[in-house]
KOLZA-392871 format. One record per residue (C-alpha): x, y, z negated; residue number from 1; residue in three letters; chain. Coordinates in nm, 3 decimals, m for minus. Layout:
<marvexs>
       X       Y       Z   n res chain
       X       Y       Z NUM ALA     A
...
</marvexs>
This chain:
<marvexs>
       X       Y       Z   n res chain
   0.000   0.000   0.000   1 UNK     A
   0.150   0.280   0.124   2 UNK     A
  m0.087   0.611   0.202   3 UNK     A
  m0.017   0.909   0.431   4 UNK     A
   0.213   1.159   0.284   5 UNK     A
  m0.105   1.395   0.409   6 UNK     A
  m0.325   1.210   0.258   7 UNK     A
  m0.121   1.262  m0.136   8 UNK     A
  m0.062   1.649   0.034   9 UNK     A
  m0.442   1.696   0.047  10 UNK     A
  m0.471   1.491  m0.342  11 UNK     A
  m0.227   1.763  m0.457  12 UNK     A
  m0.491   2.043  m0.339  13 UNK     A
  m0.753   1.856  m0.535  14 UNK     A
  m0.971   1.718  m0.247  15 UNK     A
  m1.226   1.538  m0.355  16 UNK     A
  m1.278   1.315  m0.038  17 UNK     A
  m0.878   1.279  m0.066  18 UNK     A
  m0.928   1.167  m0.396  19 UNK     A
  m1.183   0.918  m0.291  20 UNK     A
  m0.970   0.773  m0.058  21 UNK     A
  m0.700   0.688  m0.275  22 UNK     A
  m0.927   0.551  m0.544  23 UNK     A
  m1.054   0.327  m0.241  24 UNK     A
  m0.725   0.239  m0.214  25 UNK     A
  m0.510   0.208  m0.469  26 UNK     A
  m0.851   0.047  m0.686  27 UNK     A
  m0.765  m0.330  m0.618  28 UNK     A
  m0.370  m0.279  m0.721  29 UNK     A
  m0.484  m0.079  m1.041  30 UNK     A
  m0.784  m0.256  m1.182  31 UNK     A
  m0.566  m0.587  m1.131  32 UNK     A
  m0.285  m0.472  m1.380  33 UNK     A
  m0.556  m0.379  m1.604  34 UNK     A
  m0.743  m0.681  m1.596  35 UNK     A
  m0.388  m0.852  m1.728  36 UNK     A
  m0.385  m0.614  m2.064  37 UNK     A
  m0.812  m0.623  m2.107  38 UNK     A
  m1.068  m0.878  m2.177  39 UNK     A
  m1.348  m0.701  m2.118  40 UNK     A
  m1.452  m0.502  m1.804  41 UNK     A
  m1.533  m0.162  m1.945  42 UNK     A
  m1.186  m0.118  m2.096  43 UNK     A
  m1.073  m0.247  m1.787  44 UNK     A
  m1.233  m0.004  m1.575  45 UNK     A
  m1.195   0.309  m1.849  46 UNK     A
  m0.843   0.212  m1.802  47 UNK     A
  m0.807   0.212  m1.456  48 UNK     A
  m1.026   0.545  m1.432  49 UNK     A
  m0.766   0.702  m1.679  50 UNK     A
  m0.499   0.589  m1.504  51 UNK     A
  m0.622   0.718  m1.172  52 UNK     A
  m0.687   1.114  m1.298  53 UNK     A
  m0.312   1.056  m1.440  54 UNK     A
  m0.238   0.964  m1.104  55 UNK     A
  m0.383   1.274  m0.917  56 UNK     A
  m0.240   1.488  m1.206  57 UNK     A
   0.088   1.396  m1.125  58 UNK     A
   0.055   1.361  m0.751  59 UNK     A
   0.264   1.699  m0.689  60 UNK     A
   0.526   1.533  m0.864  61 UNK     A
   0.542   1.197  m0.664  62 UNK     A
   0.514   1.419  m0.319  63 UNK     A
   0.823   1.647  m0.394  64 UNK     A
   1.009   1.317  m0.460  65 UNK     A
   0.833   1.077  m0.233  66 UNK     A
   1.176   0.922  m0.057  67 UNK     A
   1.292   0.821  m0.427  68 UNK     A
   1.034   0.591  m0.526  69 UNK     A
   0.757   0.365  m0.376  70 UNK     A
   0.399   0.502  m0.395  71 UNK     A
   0.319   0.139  m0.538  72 UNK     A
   0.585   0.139  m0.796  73 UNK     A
   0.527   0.470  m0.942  74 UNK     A
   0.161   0.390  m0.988  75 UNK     A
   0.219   0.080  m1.122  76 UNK     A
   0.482   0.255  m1.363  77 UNK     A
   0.190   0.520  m1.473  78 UNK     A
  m0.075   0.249  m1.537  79 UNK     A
   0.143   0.039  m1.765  80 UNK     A
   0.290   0.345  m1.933  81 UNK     A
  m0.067   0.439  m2.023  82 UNK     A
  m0.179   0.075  m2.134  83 UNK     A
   0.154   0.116  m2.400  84 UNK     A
   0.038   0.446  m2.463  85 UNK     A
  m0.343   0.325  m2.522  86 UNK     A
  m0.214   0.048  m2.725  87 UNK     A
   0.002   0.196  m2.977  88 UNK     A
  m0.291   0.453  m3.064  89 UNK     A
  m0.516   0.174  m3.119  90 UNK     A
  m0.444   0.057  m3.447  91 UNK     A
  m0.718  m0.198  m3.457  92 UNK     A
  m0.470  m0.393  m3.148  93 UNK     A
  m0.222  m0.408  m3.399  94 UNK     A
  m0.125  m0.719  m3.615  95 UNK     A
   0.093  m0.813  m3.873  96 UNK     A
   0.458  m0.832  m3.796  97 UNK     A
   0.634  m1.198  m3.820  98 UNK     A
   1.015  m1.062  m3.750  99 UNK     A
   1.163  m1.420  m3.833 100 UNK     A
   1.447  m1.474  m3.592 101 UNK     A
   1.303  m1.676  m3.293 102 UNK     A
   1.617  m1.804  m3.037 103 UNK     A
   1.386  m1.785  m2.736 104 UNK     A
   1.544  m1.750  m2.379 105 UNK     A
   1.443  m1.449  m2.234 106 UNK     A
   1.442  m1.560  m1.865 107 UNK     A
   1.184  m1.828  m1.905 108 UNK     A
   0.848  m1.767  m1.732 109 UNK     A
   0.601  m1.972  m1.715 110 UNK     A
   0.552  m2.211  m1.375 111 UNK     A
   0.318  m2.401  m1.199 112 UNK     A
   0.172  m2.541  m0.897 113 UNK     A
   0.117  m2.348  m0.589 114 UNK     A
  m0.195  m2.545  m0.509 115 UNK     A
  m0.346  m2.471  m0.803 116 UNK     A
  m0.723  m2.413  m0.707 117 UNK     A
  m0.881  m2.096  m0.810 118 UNK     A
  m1.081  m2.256  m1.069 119 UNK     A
  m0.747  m2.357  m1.284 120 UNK     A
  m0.624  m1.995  m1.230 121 UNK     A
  m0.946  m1.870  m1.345 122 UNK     A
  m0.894  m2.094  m1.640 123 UNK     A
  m0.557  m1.957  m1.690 124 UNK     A
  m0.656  m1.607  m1.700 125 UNK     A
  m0.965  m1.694  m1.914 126 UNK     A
  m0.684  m1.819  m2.190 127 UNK     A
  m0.454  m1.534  m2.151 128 UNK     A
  m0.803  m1.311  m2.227 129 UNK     A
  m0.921  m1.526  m2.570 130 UNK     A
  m0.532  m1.433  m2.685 131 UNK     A
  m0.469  m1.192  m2.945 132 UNK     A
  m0.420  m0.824  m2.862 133 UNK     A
  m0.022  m0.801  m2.944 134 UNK     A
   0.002  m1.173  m2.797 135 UNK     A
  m0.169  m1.090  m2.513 136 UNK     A
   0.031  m0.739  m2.448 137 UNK     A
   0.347  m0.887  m2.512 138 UNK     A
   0.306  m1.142  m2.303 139 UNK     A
   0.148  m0.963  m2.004 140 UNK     A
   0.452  m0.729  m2.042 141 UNK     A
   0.736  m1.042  m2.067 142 UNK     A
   0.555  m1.290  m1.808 143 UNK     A
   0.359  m1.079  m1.552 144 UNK     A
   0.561  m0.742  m1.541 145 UNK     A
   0.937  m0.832  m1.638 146 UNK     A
   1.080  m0.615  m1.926 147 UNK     A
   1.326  m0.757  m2.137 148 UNK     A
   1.231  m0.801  m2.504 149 UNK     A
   1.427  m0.500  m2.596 150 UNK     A
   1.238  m0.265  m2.395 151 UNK     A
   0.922  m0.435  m2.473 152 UNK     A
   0.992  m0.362  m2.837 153 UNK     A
   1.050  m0.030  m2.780 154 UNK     A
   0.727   0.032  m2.613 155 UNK     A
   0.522  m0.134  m2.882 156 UNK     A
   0.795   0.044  m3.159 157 UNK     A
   0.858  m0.284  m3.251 158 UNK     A
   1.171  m0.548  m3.316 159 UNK     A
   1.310  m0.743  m2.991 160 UNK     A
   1.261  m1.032  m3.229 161 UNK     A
   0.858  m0.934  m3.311 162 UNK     A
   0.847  m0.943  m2.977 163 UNK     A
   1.007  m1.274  m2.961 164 UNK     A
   0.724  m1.435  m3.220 165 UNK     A
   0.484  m1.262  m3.049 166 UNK     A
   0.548  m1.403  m2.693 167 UNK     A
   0.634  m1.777  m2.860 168 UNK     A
   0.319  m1.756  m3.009 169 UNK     A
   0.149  m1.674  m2.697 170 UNK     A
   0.271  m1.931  m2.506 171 UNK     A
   0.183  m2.195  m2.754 172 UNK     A
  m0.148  m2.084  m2.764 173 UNK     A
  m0.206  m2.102  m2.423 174 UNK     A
  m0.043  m2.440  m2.407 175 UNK     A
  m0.267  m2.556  m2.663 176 UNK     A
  m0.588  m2.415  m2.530 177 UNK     A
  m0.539  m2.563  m2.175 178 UNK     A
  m0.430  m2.878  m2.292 179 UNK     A
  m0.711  m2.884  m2.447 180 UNK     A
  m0.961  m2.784  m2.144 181 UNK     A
  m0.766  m3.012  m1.934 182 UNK     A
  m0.827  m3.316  m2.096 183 UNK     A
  m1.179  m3.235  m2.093 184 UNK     A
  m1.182  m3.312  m1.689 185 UNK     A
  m0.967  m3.439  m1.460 186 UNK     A
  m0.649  m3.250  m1.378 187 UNK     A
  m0.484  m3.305  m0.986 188 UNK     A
  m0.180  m3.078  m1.071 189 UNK     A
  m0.003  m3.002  m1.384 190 UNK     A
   0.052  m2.666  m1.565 191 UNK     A
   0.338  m2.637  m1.809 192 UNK     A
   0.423  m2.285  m2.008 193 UNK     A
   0.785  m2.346  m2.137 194 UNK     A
</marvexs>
């Protein structure tokens, strides 16, 4: 997704049917980074609605330096920047800290089959959702986007190793939860968070 540099030009001068047409397009990117960090659809969407008037706030910015950094990578920057942001004002997201040591690899993401129906990814996405919020951020943050524990933690303005527990815990969760809907039917391919 890349729009028309006249197209951001006529954002930056606050046209409404400009605006419109980036919504149009940039909606599918943004409401599917916020469907990783929400479990229900009107955070989802008051997320990705937040996100967007960030986006045509800052559009000036992103024009004057539009060789620098891809239109898709800067949004996706803003959106997660504001999920942190959302998240570390919500108090009620916030659990207790376990800051035991955990020796967890850092470079371990989970893997599977890539003919996995969509029913078994729906499942998958339906466990990442009954996760806690912390679990859930953390590992959305380690698995799906790629920071390192250490920036993680600093997001969150928590340890590296909080962050550790967290994302151990969140992996044995889902392990345990899909084990468990899996041997309730039939499975044809296997699914294994390490």
């Amino acid at each position: 997704m890349t729009p028309e540099i006249e197209l951001l030009r006529r954002c930056k001068k606050d046209d409404r049917k400009a605006h419109y047409e980036l919504y149009s397009m940039c909606y599918q990117f943004l409401f599917s980074i916020c469907r990783r960090y929400y479990v229900n659809r009107e955070d989802q969407m008051s997320a990705l609605n937040m996100v967007f008037v960030k986006i045509v706030k800052n559009i000036g910015a992103y024009v004057n330096k539009e060789n620098e950094v891809p239109f898709e990578l800067w949004i996706r920057r803003i959106t997660v920047n504001h999920i942190i942001d959302e998240f570390r004002k919500n108090k009620s997201f916030r659990e207790s800290h376990d800051t035991r040591d955990m020796q967890e690899e850092e470079y371990i993401h989970p893997h599977y089959d890539p003919a996995l129906e969509k029913a078994k990814l729906e499942e998958i996405l339906y466990a990442i959702d009954k996760l806690p919020a912390m679990n859930r951020a953390v590992f959305n943050l380690f698995v799906m986007d790629g920071y390192k524990h250490e920036e993680i933690a600093s997001m969150l303005q928590i340890s590296a190793n909080t962050s550790k527990v967290h994302l151990h815990r969140a992996k044995k969760k889902l392990q345990e939860f899909l084990e468990n809907e899996w041997k309730k039917k039939p499975m044809t391919s296997n699914f294994i968070i390490q």
